[in-house]
C-alpha positions as CSV (number, residue, x, y, z in Angstrom):
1,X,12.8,-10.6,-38.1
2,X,15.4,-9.1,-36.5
3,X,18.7,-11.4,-36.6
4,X,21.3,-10.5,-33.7
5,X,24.8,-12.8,-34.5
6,X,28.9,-12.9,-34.7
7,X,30.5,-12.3,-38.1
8,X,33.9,-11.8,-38.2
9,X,34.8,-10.7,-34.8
10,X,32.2,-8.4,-34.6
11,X,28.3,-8.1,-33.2
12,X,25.9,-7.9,-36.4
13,X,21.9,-6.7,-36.2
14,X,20.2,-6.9,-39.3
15,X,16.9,-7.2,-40.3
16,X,16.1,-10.6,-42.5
17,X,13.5,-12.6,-43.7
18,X,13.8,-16.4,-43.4
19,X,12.7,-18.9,-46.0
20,X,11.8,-22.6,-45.9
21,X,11.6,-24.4,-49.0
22,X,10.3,-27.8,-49.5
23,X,12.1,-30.3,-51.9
24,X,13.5,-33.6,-52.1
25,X,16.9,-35.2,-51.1
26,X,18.2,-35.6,-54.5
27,X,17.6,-31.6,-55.6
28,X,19.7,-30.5,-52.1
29,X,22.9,-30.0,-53.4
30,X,21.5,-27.5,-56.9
31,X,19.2,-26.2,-54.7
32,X,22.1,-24.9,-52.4
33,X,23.9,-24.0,-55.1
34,X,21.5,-21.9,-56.6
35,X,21.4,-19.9,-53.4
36,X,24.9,-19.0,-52.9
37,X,24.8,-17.7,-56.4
38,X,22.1,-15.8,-55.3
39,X,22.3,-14.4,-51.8
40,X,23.7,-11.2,-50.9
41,X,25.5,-12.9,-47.7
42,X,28.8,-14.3,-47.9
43,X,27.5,-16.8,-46.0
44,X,23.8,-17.9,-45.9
45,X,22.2,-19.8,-43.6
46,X,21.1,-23.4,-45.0
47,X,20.4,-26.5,-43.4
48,X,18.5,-29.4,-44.3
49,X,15.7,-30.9,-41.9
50,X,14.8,-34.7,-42.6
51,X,11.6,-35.4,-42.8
52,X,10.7,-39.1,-40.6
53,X,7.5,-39.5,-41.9
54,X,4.6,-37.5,-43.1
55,X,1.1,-37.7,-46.1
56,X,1.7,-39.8,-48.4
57,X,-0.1,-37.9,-50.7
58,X,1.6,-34.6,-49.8
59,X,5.3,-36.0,-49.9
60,X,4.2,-37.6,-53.6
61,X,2.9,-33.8,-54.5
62,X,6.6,-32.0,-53.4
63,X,8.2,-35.0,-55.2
64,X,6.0,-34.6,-58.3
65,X,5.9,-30.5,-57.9
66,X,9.8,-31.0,-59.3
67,X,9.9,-32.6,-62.2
């Protein structure tokens, strides 16, 4: 996508790709961690949805998928 934004005073276009990963309350904090090590950007997008409700037996799956 084409992202179109303010950094430091001045108009930015850049092209990026935006990722959504799935995972569980308690691995937050490595998992945003691990990104800033990571990304290029001095400052990467990352926020944190809550999930209200949803499967069951998909939310045990994402819980199981990380241990």
């Amino acid at each position: 996508m084409t992202s179109i934004y303010r950094w430091k005073g001045a108009v930015e276009r850049d092209t990026e790709r935006q990722l959504m990963m799935k995972t569980t309350r308690g691995a937050v904090d490595a998992l945003q961690k691990r990104l800033k090590e990571l990304h290029s950007y001095e400052l990467p997008e990352f926020i944190v949805l809550s999930v209200d409700s949803g499967s069951d037996a998909y939310l045990q799956w994402v819980a199981a998928s990380l241990t």
